[in-house]
C-alpha positions in Angstrom: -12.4 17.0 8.3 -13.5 19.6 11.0 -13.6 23.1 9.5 -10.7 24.2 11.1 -8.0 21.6 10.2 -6.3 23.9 8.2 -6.1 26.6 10.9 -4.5 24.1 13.5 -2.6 22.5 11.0 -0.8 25.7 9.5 -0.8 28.2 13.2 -0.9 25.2 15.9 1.3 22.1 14.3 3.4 25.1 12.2 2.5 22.4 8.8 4.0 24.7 6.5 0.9 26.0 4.2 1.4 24.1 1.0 1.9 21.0 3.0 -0.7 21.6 4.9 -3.3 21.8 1.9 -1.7 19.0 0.0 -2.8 16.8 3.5 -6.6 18.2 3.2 -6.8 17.9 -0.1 -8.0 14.5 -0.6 -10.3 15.3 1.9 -12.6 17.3 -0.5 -14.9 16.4 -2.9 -13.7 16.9 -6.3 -14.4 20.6 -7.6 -16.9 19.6 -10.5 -18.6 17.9 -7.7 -19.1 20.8 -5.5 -22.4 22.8 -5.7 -22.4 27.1 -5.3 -22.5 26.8 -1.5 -20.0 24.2 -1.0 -17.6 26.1 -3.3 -17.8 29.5 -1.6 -17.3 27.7 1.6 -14.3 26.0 0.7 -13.1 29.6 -0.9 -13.4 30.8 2.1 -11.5 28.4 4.4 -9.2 28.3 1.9 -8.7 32.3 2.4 -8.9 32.5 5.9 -5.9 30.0 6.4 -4.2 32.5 4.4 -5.1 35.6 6.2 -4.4 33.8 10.0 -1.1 32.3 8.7 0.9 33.4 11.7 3.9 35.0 10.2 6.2 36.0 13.0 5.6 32.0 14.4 6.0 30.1 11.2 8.9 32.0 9.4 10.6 32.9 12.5 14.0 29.9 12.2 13.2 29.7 8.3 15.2 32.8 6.8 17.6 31.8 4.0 19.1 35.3 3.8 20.2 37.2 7.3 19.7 40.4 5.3 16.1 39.8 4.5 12.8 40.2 6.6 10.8 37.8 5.9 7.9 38.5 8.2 7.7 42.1 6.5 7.9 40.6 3.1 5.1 38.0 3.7 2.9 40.8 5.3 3.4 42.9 2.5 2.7 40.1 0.1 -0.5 39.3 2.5 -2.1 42.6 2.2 -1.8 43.2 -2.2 -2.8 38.7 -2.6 -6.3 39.9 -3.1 -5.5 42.6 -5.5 -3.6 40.3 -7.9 -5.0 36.8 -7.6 -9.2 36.2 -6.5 -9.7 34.0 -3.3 -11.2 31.2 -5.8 -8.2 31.1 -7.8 -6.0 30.5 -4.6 -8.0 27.9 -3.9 -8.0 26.1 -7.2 -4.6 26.2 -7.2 -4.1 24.9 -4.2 -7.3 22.2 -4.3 -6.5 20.8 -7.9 -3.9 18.0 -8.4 -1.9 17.7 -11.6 -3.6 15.0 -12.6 -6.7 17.4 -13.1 -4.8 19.6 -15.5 -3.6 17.0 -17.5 -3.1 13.2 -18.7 0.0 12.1 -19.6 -0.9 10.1 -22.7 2.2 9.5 -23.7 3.5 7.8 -21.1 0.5 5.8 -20.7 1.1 4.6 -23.8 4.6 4.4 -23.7 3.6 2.0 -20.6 1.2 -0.3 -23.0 3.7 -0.5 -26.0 6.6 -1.8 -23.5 4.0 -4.4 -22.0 2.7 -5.4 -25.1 6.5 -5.9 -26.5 6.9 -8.0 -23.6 3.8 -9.9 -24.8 5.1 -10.3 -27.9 8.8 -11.7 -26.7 6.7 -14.1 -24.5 4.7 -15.4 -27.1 8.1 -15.9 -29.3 9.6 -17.7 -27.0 7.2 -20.4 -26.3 8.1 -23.8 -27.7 7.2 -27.9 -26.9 8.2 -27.3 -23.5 4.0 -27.5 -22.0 5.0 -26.2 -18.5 6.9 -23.7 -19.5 4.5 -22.3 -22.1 1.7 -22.6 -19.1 4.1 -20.4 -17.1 5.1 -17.8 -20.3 0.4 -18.1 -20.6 0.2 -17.3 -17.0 2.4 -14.2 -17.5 1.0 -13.2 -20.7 -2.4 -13.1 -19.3 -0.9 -11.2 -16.5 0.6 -8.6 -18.7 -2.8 -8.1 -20.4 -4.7 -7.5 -17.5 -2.1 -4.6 -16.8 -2.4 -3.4 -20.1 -6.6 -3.1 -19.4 -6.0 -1.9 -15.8 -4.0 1.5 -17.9 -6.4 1.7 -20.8 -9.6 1.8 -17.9 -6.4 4.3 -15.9 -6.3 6.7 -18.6 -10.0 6.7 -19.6 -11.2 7.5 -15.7 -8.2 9.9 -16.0 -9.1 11.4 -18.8 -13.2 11.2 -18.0 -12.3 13.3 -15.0 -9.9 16.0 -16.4 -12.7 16.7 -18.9 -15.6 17.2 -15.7 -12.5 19.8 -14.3 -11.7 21.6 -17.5 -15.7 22.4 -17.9 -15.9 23.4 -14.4 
C-alpha cells in the first residue's frame, strides 16, 4: 500500500480510524517478521495518522451527547496519548489481530470432538446396504479431512502466536 493510505483513508474518505487500520492491516507483514527499520517505520505511520486525524471534520455529525464537545475532548486526549501509551504500543494494538493473542483451543477441539462423533454415528450406521455405506465412506473420509484441515488450523495458529508472544 502507498505510505499514505492511512492518511487519505482516515482525513480524505473520513474511514473512521479503527476502520481504517483494520482495512491496512493485512496489508503488513506480520510483526515478528518485521526487522528494526521496518518497525519504526510502521510506528511512525501509525502515529502520524493519529496526530493528522482531522478532528473538527471527522467528529463533526457524530456527537452522541449535545452537551459534550467532542472536538475539545479528542484534542485533549490528542495532546496527553504520548504521555500514557508509547507510539509502538498504539501500533501494536492496532496492527495485531486476536488471533495473535490467543488460540482458542477449546473450541478447536470442541470442533474435532463433534466431527469425530459424527464419524462415529456414520460408522454405526452402516449396514449391507453397499451404496449406501460407499455414500456414509465418502462422508466419513470427508469428515476426516476436516478434522486434519483444524489440527494443521490450530498448529499454524498456534506456531504463529508463539513467533508474536517472543516478539
Amino acid at each position: 500500500m502507498p505510505p499514505n493510505t492511512l492518511f487519505v483513508l482516515i482525513n480524505i474518505l473520513k474511514v473512521s480510524p479503527d476502520i481504517a487500520y483494520q482495512i491496512v492491516r493485512s496489508s503488513y507483514k506480520p510483526v515478528h517478521r518485521l526487522n528494526e527499520q521496518e518497525w519504526e517505520c510502521l510506528v511512525l505511520t501509525y502515529k502520524k495518522s493519529f496526530e493528522e486525524l482531522v478532528v473538527e471534520d471527522m467528529y463533526k455529525e457524530r456527537s452522541v451527547n449535545p452537551d459534550w464537545d467532542l472536538n475539545h475532548l479528542v484534542k485533549s486526549c490528542r495532546k496527553g496519548i504520548w504521555n500514557g501509551m508509547s507510539p509502538e504500543l498504539y501500533t501494536l494494538f492496532w496492527v495485531l489481530a486476536p488471533s495473535h493473542l490467543t488460540v482458542p483451543k477449546d473450541a478447536y477441539q470442541d470442533q474435532i470432538d463433534e466431527i469425530q462423533a459424527n464419524i462415529n454415528k456414520l460408522e454405526g450406521e452402516k449396514g449391507h446396504d453397499s451404496k449406501q455405506n460407499s455414500k456414509a465412506d465418502k462422508e466419513i473420509d470427508k469428515q476426516k479431512r476436516n478434522i486434519q484441515i483444524l489440527k494443521e488450523e490450530m498448529s499454524s495458529q498456534n506456531k504463529e502466536k508463539e513467533k508474536i508472544d517472543a516478539f
